[in-house]
C-alpha positions as CSV (number, residue, x, y, z in Angstrom):
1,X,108.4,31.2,-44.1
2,X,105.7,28.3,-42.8
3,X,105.3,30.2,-39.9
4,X,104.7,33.4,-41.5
5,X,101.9,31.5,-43.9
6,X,100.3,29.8,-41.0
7,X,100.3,33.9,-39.4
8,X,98.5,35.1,-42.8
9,X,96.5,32.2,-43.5
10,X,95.2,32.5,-39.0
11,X,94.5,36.0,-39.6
12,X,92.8,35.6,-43.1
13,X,90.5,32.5,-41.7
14,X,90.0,34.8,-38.5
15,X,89.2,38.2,-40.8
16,X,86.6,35.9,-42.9
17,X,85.1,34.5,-40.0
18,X,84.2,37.6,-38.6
19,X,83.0,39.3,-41.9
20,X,80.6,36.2,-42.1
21,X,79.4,36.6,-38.8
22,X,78.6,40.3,-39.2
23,X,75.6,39.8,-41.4
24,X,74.1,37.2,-39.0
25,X,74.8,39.8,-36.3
26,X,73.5,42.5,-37.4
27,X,70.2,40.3,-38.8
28,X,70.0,39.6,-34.7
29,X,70.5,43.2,-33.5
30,X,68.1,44.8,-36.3
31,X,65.4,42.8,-34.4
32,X,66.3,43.6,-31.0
33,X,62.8,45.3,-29.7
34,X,64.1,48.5,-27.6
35,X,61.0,49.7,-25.3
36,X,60.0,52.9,-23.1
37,X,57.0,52.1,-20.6
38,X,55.6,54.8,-18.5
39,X,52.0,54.9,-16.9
40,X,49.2,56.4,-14.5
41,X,50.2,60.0,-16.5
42,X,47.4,61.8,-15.2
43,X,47.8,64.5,-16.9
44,X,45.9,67.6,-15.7
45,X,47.1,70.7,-17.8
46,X,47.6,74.0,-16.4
47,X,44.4,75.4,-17.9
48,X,42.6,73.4,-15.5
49,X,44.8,73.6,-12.4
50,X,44.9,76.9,-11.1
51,X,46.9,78.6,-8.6
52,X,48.8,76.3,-6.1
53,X,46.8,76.6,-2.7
54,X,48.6,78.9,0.0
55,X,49.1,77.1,3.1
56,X,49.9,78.3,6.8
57,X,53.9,79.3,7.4
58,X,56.3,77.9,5.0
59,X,54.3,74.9,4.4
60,X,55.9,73.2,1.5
61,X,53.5,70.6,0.9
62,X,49.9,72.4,1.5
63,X,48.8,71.3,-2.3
64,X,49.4,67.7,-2.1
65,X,46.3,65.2,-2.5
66,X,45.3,62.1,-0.9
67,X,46.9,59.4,-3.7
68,X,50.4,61.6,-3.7
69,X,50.0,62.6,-7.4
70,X,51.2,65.8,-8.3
71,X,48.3,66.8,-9.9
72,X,50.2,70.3,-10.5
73,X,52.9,69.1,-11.2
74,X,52.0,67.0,-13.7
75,X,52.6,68.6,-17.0
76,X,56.1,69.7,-15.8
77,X,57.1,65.6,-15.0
78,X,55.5,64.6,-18.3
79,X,57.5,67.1,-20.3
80,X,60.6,66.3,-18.7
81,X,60.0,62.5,-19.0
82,X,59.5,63.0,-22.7
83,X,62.4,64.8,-23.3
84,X,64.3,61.8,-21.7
85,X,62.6,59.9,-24.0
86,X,63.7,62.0,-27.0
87,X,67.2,61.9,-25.9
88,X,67.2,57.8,-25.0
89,X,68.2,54.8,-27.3
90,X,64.3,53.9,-26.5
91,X,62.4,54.3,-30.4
92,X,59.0,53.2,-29.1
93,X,56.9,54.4,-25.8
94,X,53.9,52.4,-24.6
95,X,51.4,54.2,-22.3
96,X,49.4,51.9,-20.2
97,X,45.9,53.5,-19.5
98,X,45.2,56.1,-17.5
99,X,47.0,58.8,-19.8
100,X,44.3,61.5,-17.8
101,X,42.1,62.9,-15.3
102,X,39.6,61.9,-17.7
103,X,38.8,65.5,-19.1
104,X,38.6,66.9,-22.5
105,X,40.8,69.1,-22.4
106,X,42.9,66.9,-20.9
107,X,43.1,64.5,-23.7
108,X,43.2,66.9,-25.7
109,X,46.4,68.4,-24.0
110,X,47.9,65.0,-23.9
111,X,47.7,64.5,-27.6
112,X,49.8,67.2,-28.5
113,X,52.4,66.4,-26.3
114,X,52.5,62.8,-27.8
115,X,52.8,64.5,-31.5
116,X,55.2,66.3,-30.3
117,X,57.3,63.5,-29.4
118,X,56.3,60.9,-32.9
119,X,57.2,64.3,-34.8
120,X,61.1,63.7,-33.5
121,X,60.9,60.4,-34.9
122,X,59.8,58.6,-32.3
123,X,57.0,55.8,-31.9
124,X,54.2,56.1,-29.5
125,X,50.7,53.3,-28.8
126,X,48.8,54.3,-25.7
127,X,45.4,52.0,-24.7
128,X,42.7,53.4,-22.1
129,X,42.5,53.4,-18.5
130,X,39.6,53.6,-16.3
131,X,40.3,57.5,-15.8
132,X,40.6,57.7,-19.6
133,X,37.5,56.8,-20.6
134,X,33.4,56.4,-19.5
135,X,30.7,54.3,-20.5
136,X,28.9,57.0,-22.6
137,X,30.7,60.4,-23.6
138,X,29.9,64.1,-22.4
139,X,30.2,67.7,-22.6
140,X,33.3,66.7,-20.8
141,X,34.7,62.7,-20.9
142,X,34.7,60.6,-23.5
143,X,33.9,56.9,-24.4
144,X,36.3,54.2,-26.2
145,X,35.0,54.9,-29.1
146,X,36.0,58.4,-29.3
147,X,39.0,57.5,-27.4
148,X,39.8,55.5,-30.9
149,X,39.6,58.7,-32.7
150,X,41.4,60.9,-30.4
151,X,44.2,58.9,-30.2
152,X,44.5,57.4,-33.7
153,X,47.9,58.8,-34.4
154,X,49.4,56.7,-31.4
155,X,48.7,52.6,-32.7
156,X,45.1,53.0,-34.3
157,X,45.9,54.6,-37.7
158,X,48.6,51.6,-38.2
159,X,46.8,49.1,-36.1
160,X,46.8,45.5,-38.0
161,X,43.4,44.9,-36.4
162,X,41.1,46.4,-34.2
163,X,38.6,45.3,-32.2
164,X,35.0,46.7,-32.7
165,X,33.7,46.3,-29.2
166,X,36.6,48.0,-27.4
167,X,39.7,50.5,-27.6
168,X,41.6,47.0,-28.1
169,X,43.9,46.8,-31.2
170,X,47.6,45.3,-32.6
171,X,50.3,47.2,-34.4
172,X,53.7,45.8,-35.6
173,X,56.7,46.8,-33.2
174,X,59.2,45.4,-35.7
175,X,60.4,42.4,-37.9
176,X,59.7,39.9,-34.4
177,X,57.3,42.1,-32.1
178,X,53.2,42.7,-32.3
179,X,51.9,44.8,-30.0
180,X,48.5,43.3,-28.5
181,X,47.2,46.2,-26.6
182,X,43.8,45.7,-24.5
183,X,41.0,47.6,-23.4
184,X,40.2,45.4,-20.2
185,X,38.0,49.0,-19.1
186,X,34.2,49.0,-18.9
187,X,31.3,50.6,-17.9
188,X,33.5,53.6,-16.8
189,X,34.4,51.4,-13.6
190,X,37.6,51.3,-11.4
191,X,38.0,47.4,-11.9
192,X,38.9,45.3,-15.5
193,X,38.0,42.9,-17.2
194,X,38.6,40.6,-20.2
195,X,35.2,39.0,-21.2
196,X,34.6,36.0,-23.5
197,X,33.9,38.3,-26.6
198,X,36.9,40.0,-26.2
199,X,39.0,36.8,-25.4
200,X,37.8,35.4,-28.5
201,X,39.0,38.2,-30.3
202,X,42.9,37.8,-28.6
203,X,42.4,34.1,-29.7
204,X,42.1,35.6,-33.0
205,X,44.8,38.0,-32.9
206,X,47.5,35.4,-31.3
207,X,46.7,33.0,-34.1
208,X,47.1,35.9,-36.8
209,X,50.7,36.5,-35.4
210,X,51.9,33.3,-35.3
211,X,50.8,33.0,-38.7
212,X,52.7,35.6,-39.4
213,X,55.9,34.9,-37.3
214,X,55.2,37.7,-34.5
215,X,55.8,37.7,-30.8
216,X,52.8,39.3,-29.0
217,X,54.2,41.7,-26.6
218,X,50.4,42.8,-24.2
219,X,49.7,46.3,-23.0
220,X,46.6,46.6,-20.6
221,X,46.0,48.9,-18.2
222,X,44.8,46.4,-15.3
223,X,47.0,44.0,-13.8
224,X,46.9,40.5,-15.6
225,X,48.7,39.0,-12.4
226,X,48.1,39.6,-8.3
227,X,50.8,42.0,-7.0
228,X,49.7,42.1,-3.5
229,X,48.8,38.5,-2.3
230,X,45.5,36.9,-3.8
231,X,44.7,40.6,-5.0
232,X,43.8,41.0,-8.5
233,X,42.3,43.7,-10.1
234,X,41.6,42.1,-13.7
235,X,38.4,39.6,-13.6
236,X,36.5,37.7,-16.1
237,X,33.7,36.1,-17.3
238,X,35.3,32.5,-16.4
239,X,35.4,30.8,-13.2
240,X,33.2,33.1,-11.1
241,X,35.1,36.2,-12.1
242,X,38.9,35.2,-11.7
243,X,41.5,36.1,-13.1
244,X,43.5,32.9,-13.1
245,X,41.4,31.6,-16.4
246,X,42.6,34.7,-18.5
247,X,46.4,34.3,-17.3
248,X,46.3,30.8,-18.1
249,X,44.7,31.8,-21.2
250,X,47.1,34.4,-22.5
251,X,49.8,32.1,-21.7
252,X,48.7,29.6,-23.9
253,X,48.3,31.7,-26.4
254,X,52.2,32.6,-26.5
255,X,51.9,35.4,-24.7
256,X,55.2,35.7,-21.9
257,X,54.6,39.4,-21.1
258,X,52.3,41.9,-20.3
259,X,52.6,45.7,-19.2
260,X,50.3,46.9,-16.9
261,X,49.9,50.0,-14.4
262,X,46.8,51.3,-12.5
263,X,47.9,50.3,-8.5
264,X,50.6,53.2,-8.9
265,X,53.2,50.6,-7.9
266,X,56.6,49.8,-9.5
267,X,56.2,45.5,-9.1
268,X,57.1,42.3,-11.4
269,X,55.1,39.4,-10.7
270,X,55.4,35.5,-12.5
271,X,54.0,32.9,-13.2
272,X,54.7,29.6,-14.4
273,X,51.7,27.4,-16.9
274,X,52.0,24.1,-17.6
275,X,51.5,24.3,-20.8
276,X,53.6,27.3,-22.1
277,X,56.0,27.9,-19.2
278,X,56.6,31.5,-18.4
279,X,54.1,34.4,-18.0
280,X,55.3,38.3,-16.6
281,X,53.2,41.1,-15.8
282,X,55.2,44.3,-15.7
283,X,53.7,46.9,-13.6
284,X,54.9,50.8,-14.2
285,X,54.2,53.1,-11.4
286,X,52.4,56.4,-11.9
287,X,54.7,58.4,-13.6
288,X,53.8,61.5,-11.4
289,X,53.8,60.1,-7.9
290,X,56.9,59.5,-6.1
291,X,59.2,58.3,-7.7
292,X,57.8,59.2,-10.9
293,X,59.4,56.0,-12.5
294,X,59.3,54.6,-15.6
295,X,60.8,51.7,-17.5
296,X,63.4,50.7,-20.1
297,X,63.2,47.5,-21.6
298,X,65.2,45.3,-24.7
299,X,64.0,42.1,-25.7
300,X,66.8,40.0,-28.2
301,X,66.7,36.3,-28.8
302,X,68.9,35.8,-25.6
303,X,67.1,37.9,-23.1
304,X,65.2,40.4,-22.1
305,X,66.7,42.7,-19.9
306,X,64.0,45.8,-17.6
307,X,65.6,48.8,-16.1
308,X,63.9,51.2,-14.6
309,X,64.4,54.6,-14.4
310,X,62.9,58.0,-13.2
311,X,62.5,61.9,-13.3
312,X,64.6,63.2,-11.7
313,X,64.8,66.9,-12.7
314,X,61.4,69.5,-14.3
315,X,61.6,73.0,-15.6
316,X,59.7,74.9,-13.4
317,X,58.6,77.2,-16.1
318,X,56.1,74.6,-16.8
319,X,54.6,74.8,-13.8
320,X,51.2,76.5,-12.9
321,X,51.1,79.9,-10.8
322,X,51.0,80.3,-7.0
323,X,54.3,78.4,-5.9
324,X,56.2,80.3,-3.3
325,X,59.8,80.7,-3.0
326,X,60.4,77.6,-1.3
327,X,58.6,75.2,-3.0
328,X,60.4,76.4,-6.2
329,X,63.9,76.3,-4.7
330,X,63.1,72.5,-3.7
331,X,61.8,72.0,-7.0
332,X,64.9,73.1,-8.7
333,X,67.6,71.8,-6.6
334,X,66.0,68.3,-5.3
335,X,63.1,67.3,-7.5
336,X,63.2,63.7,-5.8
337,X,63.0,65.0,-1.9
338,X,60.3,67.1,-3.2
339,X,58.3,64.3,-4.7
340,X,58.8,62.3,-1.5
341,X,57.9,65.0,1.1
342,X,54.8,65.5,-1.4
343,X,54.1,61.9,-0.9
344,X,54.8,61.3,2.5
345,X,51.7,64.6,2.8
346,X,49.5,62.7,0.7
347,X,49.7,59.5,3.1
348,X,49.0,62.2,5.8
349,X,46.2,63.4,4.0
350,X,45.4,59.3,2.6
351,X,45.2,58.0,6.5
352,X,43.1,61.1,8.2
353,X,40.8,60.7,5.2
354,X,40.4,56.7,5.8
355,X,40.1,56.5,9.3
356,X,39.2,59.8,10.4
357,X,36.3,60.4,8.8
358,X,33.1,58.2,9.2
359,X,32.0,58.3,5.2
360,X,34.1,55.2,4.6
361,X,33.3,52.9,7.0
362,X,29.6,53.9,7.1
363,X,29.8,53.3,3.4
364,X,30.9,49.5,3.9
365,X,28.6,48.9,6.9
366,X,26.1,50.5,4.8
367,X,24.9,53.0,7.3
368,X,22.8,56.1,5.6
369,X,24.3,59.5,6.7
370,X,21.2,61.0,7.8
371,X,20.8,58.4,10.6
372,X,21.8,58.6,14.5
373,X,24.2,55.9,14.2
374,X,26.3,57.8,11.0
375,X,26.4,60.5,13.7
376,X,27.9,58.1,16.3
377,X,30.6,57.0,14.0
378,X,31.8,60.0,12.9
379,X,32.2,61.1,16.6
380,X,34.0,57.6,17.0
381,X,36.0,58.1,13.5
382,X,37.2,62.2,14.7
383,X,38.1,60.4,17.3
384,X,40.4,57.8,16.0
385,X,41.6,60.4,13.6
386,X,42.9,63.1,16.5
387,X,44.5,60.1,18.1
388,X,46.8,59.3,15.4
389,X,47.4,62.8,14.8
390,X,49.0,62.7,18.4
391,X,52.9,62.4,18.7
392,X,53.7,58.5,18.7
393,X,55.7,58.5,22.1
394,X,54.9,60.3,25.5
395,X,57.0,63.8,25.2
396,X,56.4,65.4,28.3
397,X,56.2,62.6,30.5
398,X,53.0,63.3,31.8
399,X,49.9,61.2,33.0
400,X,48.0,61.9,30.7
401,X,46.8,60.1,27.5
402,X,48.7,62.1,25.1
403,X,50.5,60.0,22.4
404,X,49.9,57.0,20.9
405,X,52.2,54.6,23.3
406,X,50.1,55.1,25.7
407,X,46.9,55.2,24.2
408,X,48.0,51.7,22.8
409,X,49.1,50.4,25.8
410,X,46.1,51.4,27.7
411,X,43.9,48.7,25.3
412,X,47.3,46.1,25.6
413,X,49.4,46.8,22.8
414,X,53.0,47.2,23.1
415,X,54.8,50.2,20.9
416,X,58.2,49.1,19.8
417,X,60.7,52.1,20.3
418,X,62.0,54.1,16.9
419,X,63.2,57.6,16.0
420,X,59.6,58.7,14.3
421,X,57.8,61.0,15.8
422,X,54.4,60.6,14.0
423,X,52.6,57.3,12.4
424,X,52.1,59.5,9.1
425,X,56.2,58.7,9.1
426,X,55.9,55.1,9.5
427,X,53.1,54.7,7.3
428,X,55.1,57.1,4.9
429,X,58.0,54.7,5.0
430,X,56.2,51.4,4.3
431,X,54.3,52.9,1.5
432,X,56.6,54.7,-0.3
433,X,58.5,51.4,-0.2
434,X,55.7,49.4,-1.9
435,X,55.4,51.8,-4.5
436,X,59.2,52.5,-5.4
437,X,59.3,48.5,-5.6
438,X,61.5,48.3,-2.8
439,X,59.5,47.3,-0.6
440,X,60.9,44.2,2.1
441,X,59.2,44.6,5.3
442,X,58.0,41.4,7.5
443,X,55.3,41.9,10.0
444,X,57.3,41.8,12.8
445,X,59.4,44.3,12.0
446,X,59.7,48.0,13.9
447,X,57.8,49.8,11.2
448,X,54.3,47.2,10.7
449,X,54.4,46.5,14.5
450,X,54.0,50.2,15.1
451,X,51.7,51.1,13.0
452,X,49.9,48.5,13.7
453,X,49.4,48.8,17.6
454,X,48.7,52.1,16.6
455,X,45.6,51.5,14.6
456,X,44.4,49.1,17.1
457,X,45.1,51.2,19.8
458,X,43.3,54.2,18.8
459,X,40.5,52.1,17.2
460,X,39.8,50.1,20.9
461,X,40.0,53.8,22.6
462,X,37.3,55.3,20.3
463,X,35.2,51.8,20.8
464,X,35.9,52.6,24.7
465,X,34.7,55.9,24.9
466,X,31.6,55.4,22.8
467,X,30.5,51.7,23.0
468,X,27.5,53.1,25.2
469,X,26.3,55.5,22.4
470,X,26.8,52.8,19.9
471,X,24.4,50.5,21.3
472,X,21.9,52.8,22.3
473,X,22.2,54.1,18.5
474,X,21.3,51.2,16.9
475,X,22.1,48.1,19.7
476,X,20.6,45.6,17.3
477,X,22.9,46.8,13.9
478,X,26.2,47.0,16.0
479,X,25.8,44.2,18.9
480,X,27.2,41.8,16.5
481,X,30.1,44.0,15.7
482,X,31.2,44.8,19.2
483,X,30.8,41.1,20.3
484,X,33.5,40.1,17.3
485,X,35.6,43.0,18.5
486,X,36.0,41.7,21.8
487,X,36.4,38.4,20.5
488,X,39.4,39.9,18.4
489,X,41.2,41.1,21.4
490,X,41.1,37.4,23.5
491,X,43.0,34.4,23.2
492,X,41.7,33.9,20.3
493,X,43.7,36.5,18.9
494,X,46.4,35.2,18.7
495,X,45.0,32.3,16.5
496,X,43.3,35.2,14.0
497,X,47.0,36.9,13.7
498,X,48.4,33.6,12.7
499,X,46.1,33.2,10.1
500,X,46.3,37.1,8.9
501,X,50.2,37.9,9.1
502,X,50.7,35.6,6.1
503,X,48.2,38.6,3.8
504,X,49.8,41.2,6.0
505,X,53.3,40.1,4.9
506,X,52.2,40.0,1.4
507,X,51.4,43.5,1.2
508,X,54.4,45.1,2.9
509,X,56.8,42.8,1.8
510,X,57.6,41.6,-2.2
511,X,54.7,39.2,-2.4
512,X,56.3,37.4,-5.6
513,X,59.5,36.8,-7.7
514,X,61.4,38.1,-10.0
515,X,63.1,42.1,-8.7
516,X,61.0,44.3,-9.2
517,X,63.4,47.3,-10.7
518,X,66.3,45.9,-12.6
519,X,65.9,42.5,-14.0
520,X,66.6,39.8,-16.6
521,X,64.2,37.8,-17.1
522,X,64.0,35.0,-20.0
523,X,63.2,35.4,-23.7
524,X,60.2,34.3,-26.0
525,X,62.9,31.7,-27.9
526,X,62.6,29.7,-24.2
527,X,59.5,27.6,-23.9
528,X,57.9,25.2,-21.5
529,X,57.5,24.5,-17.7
530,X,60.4,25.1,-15.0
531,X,57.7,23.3,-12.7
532,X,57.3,26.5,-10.6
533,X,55.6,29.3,-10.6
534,X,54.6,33.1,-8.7
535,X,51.1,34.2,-8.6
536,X,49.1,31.3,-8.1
537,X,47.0,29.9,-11.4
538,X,44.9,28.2,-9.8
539,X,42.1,28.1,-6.8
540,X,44.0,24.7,-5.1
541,X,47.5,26.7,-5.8
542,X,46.1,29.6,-4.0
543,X,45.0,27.7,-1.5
544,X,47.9,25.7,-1.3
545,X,50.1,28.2,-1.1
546,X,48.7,30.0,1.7
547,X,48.4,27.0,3.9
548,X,52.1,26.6,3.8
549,X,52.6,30.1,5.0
550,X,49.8,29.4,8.1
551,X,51.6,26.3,8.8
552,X,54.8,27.8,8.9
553,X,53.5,30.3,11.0
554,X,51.9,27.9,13.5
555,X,55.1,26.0,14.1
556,X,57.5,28.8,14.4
């Protein structure tokens, strides 16, 4: 009988326990803040696309451009990524910047696609890009301001404040969560920037929240944080223009994370304050360029946890007109190997564009197109450009100049062997890589070493065949040039690859911690200073912290 009481009395103490807890439990889950990020949309609807371009023979990839966005594509991946959304756990989608090509009827499109979406319940806030929006609106682009209006349905029309000077607002996520979402855009230019008016504003905002008991969870379209080396896209008004000021800043002011996009990348970079401890900067890729990924995140008072996830399937009724019968069987059956081959064209298309053509280099050298020496350069870029068009190793074992091994080995650099047959493939590889978040290259490995005595190869041949021309074009402009160019490829060398590999290796491999793709990473309840940190805060850090990789080089 004692026992049997203890029994009841255990299960009754055990029942109640639980019952008690639930409240608390479900208090704590209520609060959870369930996410969907997804940026660089571009959208460019079908009205304004036109047929698909025909290419030569069964060409699959004829239409792709330079960046690797599927352009016509695009309103098919968006659909499809919204009808995931639908279907998700996910209640609330942030958009990044950059929802457009910047047209009217772009944004016009885009709008009711994003009503479609809140009129299923759901919960969308967007903020401006730099393709979004221009310094003065047009017959056909618009200006923050109008931006405001277009878009008021998505964060504006429940904002808590919003910020006269900008696209730059806050709206409530929930009982724990404000959004802060930032216009760092201006003047219709490619770079950001947070200014001191605008800071002053965030100042205000962060205080409001606190006041209120909120977390400020930031939205901007440039990156807060460097994701390739020292290389930071979002610049201020402080400390000659660097970044470091504002991160420091937004720290302080309780802010732990930020969701950016515009490099087209899939990358999470930290840092570490002294003052406030932790600060993220989440970067989406573009949502329709390979591999069309977007992200899943839930913050609780534990953790919060970023998957990321991606299109992996379109209906090809949405697509434009003009696709042959190829393209849409690829489409259908393997939307992924399709976006790859269609990004693995657009390098093609990137790297002949680059190098191959003389309007970008002149451009930095600041030659004027109508003058003899433009003319000399583009003769010296076609050049360059036909050579890495060439197969990468000697197929025909004959003695003549005709692949890239040997053009390379000619001006003294050594080819590593490999199974690609073109450097499109190799610089295919170790971008796609970079942008899927995977990438984990070093600079001695078979795919940088390649392309690299590749470029230098084919640059010293052009410089070889024409370094006569050059200085008869315009001796005095270029005799500096040439003279560093020889330097480059002495002893010395070797010296200036020591001191380069460490920004080399910070582009092709993960420059900074945490993963980049599926994380956990800590929650706003945990404040303070772990002592370290990932993107440098500071000029000394910076400095600091590449010393120790030239050092490291130097004695290995």
């Amino acid at each position: 009988m004692k026992r049997f009481l203890k029994k009841t009395w255990a299960v009754i103490l055990v029942a109640v326990l639980i019952l008690s807890a639930v409240p608390l439990y479900v208090f704590a889950n209520g609060n959870n803040l369930k996410i969907c990020v997804a940026s660089d949309l571009h959208l460019k609807p079908l009205s304004l696309c036109g047929p698909v371009p025909v290419g030569e023979g069964d060409d699959i990839f004829y239409h792709a451009t330079k960046q690797g966005q599927m352009n016509y594509e695009s309103t098919a991946i968006i659909k499809s990524f919204l009808k995931a959304f639908d279907e998700s756990e996910e209640e609330i989608l942030l958009l990044p910047g950059d929802l457009t090509d910047g047209n009217r009827a772009s944004h016009a499109e885009m709008v009711a696609l994003l009503s479609q979406a809140e009129s299923k319940g759901k919960r969308v806030y967007v903020i401006c890009g730099n393709h979004d929006i221009e310094a003065e609106s047009t017959e056909n682009n618009i200006d923050y301001k109008e931006f405001r209006q277009l878009y008021g349905a998505f964060g504006y029309d429940e904002a808590v404040a919003v910020d006269e000077g900008s696209a730059s607002y806050t709206a409530d996520l929930n009982g724990d969560y404000r959004l802060l979402a930032v216009d760092t855009c201006y003047d219709g230019k490619d770079e950001g920037r947070i200014d001191d008016r605008l800071m002053t504003w965030i100042k205000a905002q962060a205080q409001a929240a606190a006041g209120d008991g909120k977390h400020l969870v930031a939205m901007m379209h440039h990156n807060v944080l460097p994701h390739m080396g020292g290389m930071s896209v979002l610049s201020s008004s402080f400390f000659g223009g660097s970044y470091m000021k504002v991160a420091e800043q937004l720290a302080d002011l309780g802010i732990k994370y930020v969701f950016t996009g515009h490099i087209h990348a899939n990358d999470i970079t930290e840092t570490d304050t002294k003052k406030s401890g932790k600060l993220y900067d989440i970067m989406t890729g573009s949502l329709i360029t390979y591999p069309n990924a977007y992200r899943k995140v839930v913050f609780t008072a534990a953790e919060v946890n970023v998957k990321t996830d991606y299109v992996t399937t379109i209906d090809t009724s949405d697509l434009t007109q003009g696709y042959t019968d190829a393209q849409l069987q690829l489409l259908q059956s393997d939307f992924p190997s399709f976006s790859k081959g269609y990004f693995y064209a657009g390098i093609k298309l990137w790297v002949h564009r680059m190098i191959g053509s003389a309007q970008k280099i002149a451009s930095v050298l600041d030659i004027e197109e109508e003058s003899a020496l433009y003319g000399v350069i583009d003769k010296i870029m076609s050049v360059i450009g036909k050579s890495l068009a060439l197969p990468l190793y000697d197929e025909y074992n004959t003695p003549d100049a005709d692949s890239i091994q040997e053009i390379a080995a000619a001006a003294g650099y050594t080819m590593p062997e490999s199974d690609y047959n073109s450097v499109y493939e190799v610089a295919g590889d170790i971008f796609s890589a970079f942008f899927a978040g995977e990438e984990g290259f070093s600079v001695n490995d078979t795919e940088p070493s390649i392309l690299f005595a590749a470029l230098k190869g084919c640059i010293s041949y052009a410089l070889g065949q024409y370094s006569q021309m050059l200085l008869s074009a315009d001796g005095a402009k270029l005799t500096g040039i040439l003279a560093k160019l020889a330097y480059a490829d002495s002893l010395p060398n070797k010296l200036f690859s020591t001191l380069v590999d460490p920004l080399l290796e910070s582009v092709i491999s993960d420059a900074y911690t945490p993963g980049d793709l599926n994380v956990t990473l800590e929650a706003y309840s945990v404040n303070g200073s772990d002592g370290e940190y990932g993107a440098a805060l500071s000029l000394y850090k910076m400095i600091s912290r590449y010393c120790d990789k030239v050092f490291d080089k130097i004695f290995s």
